[in-house]
C-alpha positions in Angstrom: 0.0 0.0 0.0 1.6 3.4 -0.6 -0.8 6.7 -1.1 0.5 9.5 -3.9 -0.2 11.9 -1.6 2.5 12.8 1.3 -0.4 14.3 3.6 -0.2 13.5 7.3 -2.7 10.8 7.5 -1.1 9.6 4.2 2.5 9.0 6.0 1.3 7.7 9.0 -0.8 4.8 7.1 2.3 4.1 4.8 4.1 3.9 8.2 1.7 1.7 10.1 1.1 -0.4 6.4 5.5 -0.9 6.6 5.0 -2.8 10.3 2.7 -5.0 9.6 4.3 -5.9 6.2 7.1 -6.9 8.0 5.0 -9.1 10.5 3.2 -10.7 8.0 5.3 -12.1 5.3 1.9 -13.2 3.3 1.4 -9.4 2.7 5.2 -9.2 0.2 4.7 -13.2 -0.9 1.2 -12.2 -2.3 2.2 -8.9 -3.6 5.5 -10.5 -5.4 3.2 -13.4 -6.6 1.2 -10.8 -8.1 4.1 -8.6 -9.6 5.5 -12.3 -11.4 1.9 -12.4 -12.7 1.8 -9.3 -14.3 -0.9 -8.0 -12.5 0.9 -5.2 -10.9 4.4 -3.7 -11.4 4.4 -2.4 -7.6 2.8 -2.6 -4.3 1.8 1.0 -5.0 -0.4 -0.1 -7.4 -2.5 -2.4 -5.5 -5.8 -0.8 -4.4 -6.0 -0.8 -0.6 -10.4 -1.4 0.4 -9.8 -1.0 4.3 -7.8 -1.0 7.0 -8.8 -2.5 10.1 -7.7 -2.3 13.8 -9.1 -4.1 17.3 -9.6 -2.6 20.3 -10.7 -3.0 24.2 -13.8 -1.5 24.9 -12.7 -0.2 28.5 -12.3 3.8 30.0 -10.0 5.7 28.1 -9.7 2.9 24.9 -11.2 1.2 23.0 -13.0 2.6 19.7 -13.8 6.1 21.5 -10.0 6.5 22.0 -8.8 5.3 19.0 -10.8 6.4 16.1 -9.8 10.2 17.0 -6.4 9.5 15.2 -8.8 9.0 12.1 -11.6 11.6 12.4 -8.5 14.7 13.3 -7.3 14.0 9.7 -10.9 13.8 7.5 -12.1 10.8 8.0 -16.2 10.6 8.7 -18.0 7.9 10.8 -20.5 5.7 9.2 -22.2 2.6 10.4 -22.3 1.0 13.4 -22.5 -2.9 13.6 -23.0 -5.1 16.4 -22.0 -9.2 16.7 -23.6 -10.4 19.6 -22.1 -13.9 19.5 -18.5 -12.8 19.5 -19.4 -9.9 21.7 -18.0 -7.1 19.8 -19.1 -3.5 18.5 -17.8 -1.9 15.3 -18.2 1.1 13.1 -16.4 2.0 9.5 -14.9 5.6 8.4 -14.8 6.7 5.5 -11.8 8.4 3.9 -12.0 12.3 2.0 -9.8 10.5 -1.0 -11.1 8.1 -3.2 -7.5 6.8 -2.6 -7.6 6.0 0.6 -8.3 3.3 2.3 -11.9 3.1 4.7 -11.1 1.9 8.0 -12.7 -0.4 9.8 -12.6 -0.4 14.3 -13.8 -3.2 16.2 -13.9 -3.2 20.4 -14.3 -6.3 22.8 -17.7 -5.5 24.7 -15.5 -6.4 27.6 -18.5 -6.2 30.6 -20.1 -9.3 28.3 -17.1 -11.5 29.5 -17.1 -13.2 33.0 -15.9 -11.8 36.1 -12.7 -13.6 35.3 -11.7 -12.5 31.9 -12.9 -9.0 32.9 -10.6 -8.7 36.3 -7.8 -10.0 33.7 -8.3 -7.6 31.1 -8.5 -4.9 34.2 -5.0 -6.3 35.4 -3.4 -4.7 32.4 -5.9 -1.9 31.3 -6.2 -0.8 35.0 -4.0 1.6 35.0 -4.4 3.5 32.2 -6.4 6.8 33.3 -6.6 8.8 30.6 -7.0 8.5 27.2 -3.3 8.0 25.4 -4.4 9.7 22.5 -5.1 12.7 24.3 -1.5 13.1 24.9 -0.1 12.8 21.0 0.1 15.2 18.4 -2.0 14.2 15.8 0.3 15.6 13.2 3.5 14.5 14.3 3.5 11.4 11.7 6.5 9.9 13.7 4.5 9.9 17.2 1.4 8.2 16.2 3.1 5.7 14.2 4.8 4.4 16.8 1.5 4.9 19.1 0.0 2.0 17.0 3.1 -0.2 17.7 4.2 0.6 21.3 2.9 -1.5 24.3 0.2 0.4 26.3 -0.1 -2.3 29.4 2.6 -4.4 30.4 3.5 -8.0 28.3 0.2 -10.2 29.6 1.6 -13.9 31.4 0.9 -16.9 28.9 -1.8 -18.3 31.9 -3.6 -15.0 31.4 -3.1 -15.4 27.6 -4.7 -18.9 27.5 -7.7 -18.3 29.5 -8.9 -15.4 27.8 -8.5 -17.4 24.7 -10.8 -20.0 26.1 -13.4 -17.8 26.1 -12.7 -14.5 23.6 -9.8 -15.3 20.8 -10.6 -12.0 20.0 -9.3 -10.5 23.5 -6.6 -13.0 23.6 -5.1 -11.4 20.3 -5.8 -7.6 21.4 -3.9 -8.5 24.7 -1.1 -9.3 23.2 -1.0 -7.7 19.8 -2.6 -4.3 21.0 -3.1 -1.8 18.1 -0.7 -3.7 15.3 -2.8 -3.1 12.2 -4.5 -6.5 11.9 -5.3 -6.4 8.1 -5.1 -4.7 4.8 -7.2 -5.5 2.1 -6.7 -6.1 -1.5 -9.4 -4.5 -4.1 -9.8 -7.7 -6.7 -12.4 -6.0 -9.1 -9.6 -3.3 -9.3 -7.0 -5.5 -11.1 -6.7 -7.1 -14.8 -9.7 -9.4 -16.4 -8.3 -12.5 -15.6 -7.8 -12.0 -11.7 -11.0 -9.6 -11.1 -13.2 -12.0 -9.5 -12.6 -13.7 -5.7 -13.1 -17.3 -7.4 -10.2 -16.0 -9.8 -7.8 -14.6 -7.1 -8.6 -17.2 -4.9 -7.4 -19.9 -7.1 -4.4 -17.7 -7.8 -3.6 -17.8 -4.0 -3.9 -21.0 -3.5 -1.7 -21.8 -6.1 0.9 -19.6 -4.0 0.5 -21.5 -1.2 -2.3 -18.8 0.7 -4.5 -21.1 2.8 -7.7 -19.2 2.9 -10.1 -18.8 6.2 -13.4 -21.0 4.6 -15.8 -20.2 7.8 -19.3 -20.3 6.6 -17.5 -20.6 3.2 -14.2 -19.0 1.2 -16.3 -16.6 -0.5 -18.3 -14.3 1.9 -21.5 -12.7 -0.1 -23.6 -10.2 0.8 -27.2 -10.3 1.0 -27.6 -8.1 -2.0 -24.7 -9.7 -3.5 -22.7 -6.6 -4.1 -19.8 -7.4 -1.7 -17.7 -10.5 -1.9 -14.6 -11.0 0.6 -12.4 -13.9 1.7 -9.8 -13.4 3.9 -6.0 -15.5 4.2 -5.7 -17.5 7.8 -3.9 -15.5 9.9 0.5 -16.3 9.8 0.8 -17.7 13.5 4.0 -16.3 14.6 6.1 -17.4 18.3 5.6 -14.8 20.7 7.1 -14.2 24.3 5.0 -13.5 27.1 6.1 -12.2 30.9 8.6 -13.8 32.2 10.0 -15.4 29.2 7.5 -17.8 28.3 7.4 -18.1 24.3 4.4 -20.3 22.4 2.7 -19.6 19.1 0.0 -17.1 18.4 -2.1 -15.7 15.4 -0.9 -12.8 14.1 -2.4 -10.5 11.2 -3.8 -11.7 8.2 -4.5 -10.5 4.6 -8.0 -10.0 3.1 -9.8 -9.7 -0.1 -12.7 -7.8 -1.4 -14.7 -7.5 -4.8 -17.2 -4.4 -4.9 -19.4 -4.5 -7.2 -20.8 -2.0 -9.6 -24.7 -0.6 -8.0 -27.4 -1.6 -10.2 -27.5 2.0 -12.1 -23.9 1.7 -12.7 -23.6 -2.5 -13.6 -23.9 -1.5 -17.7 -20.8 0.9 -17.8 -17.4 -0.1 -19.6 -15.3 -1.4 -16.5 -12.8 1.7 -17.0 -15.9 4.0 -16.7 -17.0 2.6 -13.0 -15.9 5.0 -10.7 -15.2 3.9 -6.9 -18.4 5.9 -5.9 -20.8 3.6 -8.4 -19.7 0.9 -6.2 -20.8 -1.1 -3.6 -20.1 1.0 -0.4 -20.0 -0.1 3.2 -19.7 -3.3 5.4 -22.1 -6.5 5.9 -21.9 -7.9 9.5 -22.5 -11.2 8.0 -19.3 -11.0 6.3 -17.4 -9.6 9.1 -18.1 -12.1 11.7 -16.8 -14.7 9.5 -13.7 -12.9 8.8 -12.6 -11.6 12.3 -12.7 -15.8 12.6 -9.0 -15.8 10.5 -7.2 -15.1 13.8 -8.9 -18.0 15.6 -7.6 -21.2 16.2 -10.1 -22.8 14.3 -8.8 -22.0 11.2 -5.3 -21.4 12.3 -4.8 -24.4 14.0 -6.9 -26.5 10.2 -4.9 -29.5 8.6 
């Protein structure tokens, strides 16, 4: 991913996008896959959909916290969706560039979780009492960059790691990985005629060697049938917990969308079809199925 424009919010996504590159070594052995193909000459000209982080819905966090980073530099609130089984709220932004990516913020309902995973959650939240981003400058490209990457609460113990696992994979990973980006998303209808369809780039991944999260199915559909997304399994990567316990973890994953042209717009020439004549948005069906690439379920598949 790398934006043409060199405005703040521009550098500090191309700085946040460099990280996680480096943590996920699917991201460069897609994009290099891709380059061999001929479908792109560069990263820079793949077409980043969204962005999306995970967050703790606690006092001074969670999505209330973190999406002033986004809103400070143009970005404008839009839906708000709710998954009751994984206990989780979300909303999407949407970006003043057609350019840029939207950006999607999840938080843990955390007072949904027993007394247990809660007063573990507290032990390292606790003691944040005020909000961190508060404190940055939102234009000082350098400091919020390394706000996404630097620990907020102290390294959690592998016990404390495991039993929030048990019941939340989704607080498990946020406890550890805190505010890493967790995926980037590659725009499939945007690239050449023989890879602009999911069911096209899927079988080019899996030719690669990309095993592909299949909960409910590889190919998550819209009710209206407009958006299409699959998603890679999440890379599992060895981490080390407090006191020098080490054991293997999901990381961040890579996903893909086709967006396709609204009904009024369907009979235009696909060089004509403008990102706005597009499907827009987020389905929580398709969501809840694709936050499931971090979990051990698919991880942890033969």
């Amino acid at each position: 991913m790398q934006l043409s424009s060199s405005t703040p919010i521009d550098l500090i996504l191309q700085g946040v996008f460099n990280t996680y590159s480096e943590r996920v070594p699917d991201v460069k052995k897609i994009t290099q896959a891709m380059i061999d193909k001929g479908m792109v000459s560069s990263q820079s000209e793949i077409v980043n959909d969204h962005i999306a982080f995970r967050t703790l819905g606690v006092p001074h966090l969670g999505i209330a916290s973190f999406e002033k980073i986004f809103l400070a530099h143009g970005y404008e609130k839009r839906d708000h969706f709710f998954f009751e089984g994984k206990r989780l709220d979300a909303y999407w932004y949407a970006p003043q560039r057609d350019e840029q990516p939207r950006v999607f913020i999840s938080e843990l309902r955390v007072g949904d979780l027993s007394e247990e995973a809660q007063s573990i959650i507290q032990k390292y939240v606790g003691p944040i009492n005020r909000d961190p981003v508060d404190a940055l400058d939102l234009n000082d490209i350098e400091a919020v960059v390394d706000f996404f990457h630097r620990p907020l609460w102290e390294l959690p113990s592998l016990e404390d790691y495991k039993r929030l696992l048990q019941e939340s994979e989704y607080a498990a990973w946020v406890i550890y990985n805190r505010y890493y980006l967790n995926h980037y998303t590659i725009s499939v209808h945007q690239l050449d005629g023989a890879h602009r369809t999911l069911e096209q780039f899927n079988a080019f991944l899996k030719s690669i060697g990309i095993k592909l999260n299949d909960s409910g199915s590889e190919i998550k559909v819209s009710p209206d049938g407009l958006l299409r997304q699959s998603s890679s399994v999440a890379e599992t990567v060895e981490a080390e917990f407090a006191n020098g316990e080490k054991a293997t973890i999901s990381g961040s994953y890579v996903e893909f969308a086709e967006r396709l042209p609204l009904p009024e717009f369907a009979h235009l020439p696909f060089d004509q079809i403008k990102r706005h004549m597009r499907r827009d948005g987020f389905e929580a069906g398709n969501a809840d199925k694709i936050f499931e690439s971090t979990f051990t379920t698919q991880t942890q598949r033969a």
